[in-house]
OpenMM code with the backbone's topology and positions (N, CA, C; nanometers):
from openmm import Vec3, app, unit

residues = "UNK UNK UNK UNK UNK UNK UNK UNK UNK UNK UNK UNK UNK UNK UNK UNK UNK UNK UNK UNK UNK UNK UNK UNK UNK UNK UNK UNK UNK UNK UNK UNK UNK UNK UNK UNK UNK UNK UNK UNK UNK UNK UNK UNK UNK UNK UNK UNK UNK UNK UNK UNK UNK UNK UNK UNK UNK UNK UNK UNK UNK UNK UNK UNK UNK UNK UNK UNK UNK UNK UNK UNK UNK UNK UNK UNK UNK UNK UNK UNK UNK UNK UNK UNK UNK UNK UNK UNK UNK UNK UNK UNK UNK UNK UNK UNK UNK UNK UNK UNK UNK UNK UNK UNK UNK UNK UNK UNK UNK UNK UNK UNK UNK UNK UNK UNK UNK UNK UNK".split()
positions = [
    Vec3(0.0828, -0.1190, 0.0000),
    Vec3(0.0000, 0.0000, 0.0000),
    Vec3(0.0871, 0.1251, 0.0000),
    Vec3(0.1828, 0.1463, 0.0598),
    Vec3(0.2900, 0.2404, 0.0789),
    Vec3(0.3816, 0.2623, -0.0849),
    Vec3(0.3705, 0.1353, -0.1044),
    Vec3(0.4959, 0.1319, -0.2686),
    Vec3(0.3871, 0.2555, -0.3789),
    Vec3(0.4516, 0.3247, -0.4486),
    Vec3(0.4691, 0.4332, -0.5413),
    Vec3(0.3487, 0.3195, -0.6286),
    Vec3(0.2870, 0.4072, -0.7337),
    Vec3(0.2462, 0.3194, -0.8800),
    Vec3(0.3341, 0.3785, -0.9843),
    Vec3(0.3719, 0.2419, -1.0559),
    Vec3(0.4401, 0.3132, -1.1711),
    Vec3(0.4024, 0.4315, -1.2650),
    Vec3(0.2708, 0.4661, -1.2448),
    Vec3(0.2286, 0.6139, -1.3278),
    Vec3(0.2815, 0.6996, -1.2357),
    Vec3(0.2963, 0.7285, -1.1001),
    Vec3(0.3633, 0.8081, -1.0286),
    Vec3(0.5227, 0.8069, -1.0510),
    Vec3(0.6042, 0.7201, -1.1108),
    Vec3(0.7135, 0.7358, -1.1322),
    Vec3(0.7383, 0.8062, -1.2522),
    Vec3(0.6460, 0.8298, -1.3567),
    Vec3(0.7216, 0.8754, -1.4827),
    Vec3(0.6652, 1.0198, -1.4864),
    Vec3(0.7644, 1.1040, -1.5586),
    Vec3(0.7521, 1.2219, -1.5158),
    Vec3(0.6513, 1.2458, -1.6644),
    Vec3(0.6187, 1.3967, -1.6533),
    Vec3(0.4727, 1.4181, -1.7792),
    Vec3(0.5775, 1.4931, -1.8531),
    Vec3(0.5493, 1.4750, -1.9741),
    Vec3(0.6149, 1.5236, -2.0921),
    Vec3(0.6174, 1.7125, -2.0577),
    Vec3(0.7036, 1.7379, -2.1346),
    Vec3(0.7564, 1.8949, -2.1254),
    Vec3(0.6784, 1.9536, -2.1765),
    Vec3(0.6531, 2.0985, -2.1224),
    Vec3(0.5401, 2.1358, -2.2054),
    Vec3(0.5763, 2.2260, -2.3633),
    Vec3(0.5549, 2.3044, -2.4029),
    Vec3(0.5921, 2.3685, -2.5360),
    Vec3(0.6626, 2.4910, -2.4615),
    Vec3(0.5886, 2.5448, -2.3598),
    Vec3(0.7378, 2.6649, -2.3499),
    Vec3(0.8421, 2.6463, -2.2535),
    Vec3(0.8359, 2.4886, -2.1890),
    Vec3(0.9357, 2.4667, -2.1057),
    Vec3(1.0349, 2.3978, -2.2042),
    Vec3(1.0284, 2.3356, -2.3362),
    Vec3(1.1065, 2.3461, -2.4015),
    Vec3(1.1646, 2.4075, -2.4920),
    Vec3(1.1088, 2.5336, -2.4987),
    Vec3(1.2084, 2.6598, -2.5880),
    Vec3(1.2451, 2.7303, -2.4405),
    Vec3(1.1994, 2.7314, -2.3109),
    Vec3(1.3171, 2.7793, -2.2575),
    Vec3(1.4489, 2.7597, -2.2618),
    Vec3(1.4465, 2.6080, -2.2282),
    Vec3(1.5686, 2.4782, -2.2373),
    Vec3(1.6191, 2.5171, -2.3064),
    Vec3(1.6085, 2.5374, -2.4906),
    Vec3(1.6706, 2.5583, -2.5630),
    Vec3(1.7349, 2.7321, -2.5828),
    Vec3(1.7052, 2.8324, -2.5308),
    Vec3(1.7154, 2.9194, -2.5646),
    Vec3(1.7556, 2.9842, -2.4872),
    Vec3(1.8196, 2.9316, -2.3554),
    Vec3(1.8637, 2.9993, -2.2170),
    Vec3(2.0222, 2.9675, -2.2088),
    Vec3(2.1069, 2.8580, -2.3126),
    Vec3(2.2290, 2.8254, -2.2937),
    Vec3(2.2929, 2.9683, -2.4046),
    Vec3(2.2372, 2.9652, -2.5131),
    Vec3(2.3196, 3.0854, -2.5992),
    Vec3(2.2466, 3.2334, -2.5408),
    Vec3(2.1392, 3.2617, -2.4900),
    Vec3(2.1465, 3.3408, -2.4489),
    Vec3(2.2399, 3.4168, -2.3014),
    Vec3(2.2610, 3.3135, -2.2146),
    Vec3(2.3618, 3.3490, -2.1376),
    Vec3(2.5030, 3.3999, -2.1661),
    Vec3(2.5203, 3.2458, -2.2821),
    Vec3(2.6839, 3.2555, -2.3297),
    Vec3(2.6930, 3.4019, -2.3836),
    Vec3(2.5984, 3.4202, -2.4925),
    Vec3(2.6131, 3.5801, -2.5639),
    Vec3(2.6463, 3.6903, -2.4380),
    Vec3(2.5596, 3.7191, -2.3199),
    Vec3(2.5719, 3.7747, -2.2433),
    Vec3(2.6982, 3.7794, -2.1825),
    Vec3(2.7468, 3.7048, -2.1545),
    Vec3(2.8782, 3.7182, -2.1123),
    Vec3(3.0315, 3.7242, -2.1738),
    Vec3(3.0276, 3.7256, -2.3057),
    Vec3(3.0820, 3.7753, -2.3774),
    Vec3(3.0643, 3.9263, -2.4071),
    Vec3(2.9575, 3.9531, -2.4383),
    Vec3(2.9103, 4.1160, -2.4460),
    Vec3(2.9630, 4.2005, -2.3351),
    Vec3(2.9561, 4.1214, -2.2215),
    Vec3(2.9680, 4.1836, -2.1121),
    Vec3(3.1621, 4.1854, -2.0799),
    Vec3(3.2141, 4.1233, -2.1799),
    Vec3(3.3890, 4.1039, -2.1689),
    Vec3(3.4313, 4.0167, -2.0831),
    Vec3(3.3197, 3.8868, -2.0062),
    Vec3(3.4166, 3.8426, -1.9163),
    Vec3(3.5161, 3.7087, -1.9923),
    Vec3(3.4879, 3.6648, -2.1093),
    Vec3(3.5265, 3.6087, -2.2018),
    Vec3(3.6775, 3.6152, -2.1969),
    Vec3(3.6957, 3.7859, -2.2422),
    Vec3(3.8317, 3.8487, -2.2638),
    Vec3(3.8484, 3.9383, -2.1403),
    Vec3(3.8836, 3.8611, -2.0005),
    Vec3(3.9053, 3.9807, -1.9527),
    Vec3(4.0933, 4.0068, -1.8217),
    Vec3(4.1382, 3.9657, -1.9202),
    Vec3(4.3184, 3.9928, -1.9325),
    Vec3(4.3556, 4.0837, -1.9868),
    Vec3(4.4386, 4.1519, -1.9262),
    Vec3(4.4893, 4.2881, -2.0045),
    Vec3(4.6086, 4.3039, -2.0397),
    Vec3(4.6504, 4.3248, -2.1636),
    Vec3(4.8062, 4.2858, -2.1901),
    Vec3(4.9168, 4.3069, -2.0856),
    Vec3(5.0198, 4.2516, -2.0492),
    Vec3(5.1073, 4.2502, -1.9830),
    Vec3(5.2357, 4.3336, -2.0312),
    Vec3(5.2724, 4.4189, -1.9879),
    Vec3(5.4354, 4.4486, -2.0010),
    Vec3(5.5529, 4.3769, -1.9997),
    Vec3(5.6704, 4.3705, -2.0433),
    Vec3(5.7529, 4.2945, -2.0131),
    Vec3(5.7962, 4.3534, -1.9221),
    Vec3(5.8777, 4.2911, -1.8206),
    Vec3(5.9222, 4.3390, -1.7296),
    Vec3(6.0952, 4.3942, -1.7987),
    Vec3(6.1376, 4.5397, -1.7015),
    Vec3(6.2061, 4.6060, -1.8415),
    Vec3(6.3502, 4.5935, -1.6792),
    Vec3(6.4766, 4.6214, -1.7753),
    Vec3(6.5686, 4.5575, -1.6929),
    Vec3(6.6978, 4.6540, -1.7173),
    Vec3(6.6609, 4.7969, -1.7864),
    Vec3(6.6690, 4.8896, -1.7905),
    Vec3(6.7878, 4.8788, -1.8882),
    Vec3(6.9521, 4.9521, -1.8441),
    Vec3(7.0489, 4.9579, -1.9706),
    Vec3(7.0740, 4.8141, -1.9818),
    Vec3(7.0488, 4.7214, -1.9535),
    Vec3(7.1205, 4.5626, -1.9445),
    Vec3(7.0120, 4.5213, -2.0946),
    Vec3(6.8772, 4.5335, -2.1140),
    Vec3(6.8288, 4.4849, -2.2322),
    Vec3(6.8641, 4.6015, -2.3562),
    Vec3(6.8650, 4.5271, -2.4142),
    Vec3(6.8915, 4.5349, -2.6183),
    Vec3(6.7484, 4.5113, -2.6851),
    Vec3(6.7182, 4.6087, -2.7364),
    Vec3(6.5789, 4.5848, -2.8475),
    Vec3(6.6019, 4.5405, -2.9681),
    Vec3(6.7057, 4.5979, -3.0153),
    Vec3(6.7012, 4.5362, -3.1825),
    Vec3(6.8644, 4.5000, -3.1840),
    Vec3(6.9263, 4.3379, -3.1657),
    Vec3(7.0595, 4.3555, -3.1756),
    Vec3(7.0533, 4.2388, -3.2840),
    Vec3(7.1274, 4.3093, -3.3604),
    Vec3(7.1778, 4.2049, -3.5147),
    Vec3(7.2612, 4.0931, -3.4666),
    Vec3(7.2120, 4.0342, -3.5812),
    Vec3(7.2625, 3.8712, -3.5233),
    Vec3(7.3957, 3.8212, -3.5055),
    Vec3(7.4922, 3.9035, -3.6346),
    Vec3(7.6406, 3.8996, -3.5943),
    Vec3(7.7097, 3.9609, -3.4429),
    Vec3(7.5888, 4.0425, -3.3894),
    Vec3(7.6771, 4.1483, -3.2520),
    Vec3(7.6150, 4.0217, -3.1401),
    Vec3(7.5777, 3.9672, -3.1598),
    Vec3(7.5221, 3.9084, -3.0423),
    Vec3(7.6050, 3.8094, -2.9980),
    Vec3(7.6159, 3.8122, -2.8443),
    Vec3(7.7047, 3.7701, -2.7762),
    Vec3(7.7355, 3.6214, -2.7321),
    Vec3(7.5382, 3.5616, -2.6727),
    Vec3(7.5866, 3.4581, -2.6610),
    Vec3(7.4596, 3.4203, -2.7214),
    Vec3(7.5406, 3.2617, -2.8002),
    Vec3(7.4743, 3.1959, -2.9096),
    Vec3(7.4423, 3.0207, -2.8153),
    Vec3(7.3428, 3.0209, -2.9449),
    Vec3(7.2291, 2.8753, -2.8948),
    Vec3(7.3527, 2.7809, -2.9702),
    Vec3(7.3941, 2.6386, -2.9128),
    Vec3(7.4707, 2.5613, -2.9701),
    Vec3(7.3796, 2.4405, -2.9749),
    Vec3(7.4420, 2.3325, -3.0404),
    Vec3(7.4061, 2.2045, -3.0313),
    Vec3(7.5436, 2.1250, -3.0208),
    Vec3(7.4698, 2.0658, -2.9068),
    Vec3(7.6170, 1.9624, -2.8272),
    Vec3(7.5815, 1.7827, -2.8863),
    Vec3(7.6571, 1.7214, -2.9706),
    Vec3(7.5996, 1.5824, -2.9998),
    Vec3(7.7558, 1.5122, -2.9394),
    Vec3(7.6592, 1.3867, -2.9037),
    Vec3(7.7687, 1.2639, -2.8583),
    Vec3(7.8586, 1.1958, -2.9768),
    Vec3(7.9289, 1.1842, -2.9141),
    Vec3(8.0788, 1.0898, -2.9862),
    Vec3(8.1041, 0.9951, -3.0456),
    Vec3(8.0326, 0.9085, -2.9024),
    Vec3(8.0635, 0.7640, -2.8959),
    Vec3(7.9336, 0.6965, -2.9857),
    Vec3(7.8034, 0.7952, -3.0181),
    Vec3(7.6834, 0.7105, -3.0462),
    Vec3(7.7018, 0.6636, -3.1743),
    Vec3(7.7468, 0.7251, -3.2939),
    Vec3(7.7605, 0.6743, -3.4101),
    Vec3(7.8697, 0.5233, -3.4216),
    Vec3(7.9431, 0.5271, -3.3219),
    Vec3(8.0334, 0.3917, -3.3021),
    Vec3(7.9884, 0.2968, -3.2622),
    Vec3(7.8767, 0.3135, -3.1541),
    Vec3(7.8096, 0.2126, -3.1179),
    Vec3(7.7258, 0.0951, -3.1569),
    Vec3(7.7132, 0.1765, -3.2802),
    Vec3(7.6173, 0.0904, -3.3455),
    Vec3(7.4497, 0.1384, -3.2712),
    Vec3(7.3996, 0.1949, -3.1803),
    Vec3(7.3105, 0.2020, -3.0956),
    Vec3(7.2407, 0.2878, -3.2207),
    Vec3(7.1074, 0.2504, -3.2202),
    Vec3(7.0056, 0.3675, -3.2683),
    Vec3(6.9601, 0.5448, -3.2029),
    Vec3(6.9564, 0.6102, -3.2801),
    Vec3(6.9546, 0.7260, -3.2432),
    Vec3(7.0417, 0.7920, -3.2115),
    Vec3(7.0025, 0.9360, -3.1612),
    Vec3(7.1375, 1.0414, -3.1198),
    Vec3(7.1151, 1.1256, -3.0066),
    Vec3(7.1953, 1.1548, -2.9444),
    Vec3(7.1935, 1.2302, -2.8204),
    Vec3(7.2582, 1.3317, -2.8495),
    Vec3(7.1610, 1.4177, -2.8278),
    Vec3(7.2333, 1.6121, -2.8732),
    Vec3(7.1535, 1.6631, -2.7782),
    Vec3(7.2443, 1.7803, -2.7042),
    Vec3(7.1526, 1.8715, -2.5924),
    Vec3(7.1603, 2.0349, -2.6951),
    Vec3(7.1155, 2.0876, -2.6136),
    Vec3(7.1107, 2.2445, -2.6473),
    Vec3(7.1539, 2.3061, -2.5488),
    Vec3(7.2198, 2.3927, -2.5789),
    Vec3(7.2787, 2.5216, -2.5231),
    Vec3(7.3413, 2.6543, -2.5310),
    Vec3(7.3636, 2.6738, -2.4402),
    Vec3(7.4386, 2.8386, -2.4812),
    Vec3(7.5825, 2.8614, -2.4348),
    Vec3(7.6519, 2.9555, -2.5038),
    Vec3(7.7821, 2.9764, -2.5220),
    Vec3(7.8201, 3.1360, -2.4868),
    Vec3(7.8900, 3.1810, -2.4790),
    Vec3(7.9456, 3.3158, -2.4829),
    Vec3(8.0680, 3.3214, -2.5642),
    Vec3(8.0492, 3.4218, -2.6692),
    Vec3(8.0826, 3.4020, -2.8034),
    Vec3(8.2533, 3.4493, -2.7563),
    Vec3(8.2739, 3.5799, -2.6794),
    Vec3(8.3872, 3.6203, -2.6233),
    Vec3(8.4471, 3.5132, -2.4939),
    Vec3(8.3745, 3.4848, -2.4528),
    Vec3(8.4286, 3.3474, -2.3683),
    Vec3(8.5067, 3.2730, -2.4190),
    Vec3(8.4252, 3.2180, -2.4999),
    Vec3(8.4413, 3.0538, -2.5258),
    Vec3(8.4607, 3.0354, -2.6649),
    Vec3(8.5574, 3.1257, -2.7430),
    Vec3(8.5450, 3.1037, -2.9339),
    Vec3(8.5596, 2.9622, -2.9573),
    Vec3(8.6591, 2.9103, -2.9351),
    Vec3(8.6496, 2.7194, -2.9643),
    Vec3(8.5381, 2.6305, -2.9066),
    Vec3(8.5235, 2.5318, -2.9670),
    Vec3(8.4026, 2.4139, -2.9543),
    Vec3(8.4286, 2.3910, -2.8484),
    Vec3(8.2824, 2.3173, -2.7526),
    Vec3(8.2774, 2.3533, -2.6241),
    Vec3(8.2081, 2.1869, -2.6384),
    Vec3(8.2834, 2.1148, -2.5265),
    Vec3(8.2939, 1.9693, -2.4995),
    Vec3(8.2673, 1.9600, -2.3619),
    Vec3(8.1732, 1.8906, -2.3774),
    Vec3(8.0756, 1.8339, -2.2208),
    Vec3(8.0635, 1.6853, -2.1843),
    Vec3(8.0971, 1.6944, -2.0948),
    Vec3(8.0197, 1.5232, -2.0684),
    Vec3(7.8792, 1.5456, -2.0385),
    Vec3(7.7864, 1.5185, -2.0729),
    Vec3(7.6260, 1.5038, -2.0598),
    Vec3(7.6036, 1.2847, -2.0754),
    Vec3(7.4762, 1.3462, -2.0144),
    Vec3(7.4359, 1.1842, -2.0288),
    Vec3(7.3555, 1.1341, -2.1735),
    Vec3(7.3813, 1.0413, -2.1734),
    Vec3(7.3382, 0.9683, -2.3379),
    Vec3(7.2307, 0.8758, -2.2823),
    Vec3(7.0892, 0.9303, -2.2850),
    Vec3(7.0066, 0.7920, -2.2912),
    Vec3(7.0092, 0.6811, -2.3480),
    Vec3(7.0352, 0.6627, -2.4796),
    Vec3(7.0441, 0.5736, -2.5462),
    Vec3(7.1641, 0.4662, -2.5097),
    Vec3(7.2791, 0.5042, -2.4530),
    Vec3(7.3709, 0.4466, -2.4144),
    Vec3(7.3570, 0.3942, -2.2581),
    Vec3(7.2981, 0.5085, -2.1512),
    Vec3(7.2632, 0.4959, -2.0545),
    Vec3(7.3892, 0.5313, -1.9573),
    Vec3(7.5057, 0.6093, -1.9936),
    Vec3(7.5924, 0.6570, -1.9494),
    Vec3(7.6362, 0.8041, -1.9666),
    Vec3(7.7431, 0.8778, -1.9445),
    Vec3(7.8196, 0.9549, -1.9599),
    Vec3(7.9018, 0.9870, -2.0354),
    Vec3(7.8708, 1.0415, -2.1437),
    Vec3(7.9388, 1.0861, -2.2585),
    Vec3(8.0050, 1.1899, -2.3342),
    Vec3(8.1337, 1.2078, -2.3653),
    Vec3(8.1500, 1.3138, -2.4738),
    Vec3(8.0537, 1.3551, -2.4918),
    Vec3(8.0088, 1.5102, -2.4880),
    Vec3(7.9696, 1.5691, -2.5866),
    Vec3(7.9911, 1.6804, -2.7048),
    Vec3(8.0278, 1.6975, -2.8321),
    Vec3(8.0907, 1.8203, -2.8809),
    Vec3(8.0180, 1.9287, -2.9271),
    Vec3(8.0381, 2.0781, -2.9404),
    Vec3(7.9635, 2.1387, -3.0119),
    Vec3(7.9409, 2.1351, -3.1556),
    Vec3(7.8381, 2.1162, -3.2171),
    Vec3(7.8155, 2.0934, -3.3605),
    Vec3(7.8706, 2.1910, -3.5051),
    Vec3(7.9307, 2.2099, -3.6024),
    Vec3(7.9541, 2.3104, -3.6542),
    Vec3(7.8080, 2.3796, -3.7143),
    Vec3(7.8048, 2.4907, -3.7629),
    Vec3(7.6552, 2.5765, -3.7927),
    Vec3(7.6687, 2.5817, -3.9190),
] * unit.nanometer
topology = app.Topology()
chain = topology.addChain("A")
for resn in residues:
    res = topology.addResidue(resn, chain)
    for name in ("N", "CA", "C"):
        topology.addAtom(name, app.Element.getBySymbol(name[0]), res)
């Protein structure tokens, strides 16, 4: 006597303007809040400025220190697949000759030569 009837469980179909609300309340919000800028609402950033120490426009020959590529030695001897090359940087007045590292070689799983690459 207490248990529900199954006509009490199913709900009654939607009516005609409860389903153009449904439909017409997701783009009307979204529009709204775009209109309203919260969409876009970041404001460009400055770089942070570092006064006589940064350079705005320096040509590529004046520039001091350069991006290298460091590759291993031993990998082409090995017979092992692949290559182990890191990246890095140099200081051109420092360091004019090729610049030799030991870095680690995944592929080998050790400690390796590494040389700077010619450009």
């Amino acid at each position: 006597a207490g248990l529900p009837q199954r006509a009490d469980l199913v709900r009654p179909p939607p009516t005609e303007s409860m389903a153009l609300s449904m439909t017409t309340a997701r783009p009307a919000a979204l529009s709204s809040r775009v209109q309203s800028g919260i969409a876009s609402f970041r404001a460009p950033v400055a770089a942070p400025s570092r006064g006589s120490l940064q350079v705005m426009a320096a040509s590529k020959k004046k520039d001091v220190r350069l991006t290298i590529t460091l590759e291993c030695t031993e990998q082409k001897a090995s017979g092992v697949g692949g290559m182990s090359r890191y990246m890095s940087q140099k200081n051109r007045r420092n360091t004019s000759e090729r610049l030799e590292l030991m870095k680690y070689n995944p592929y080998l799983r050790k400690h390796t030569l590494h040389r700077e690459l010619k450009k």
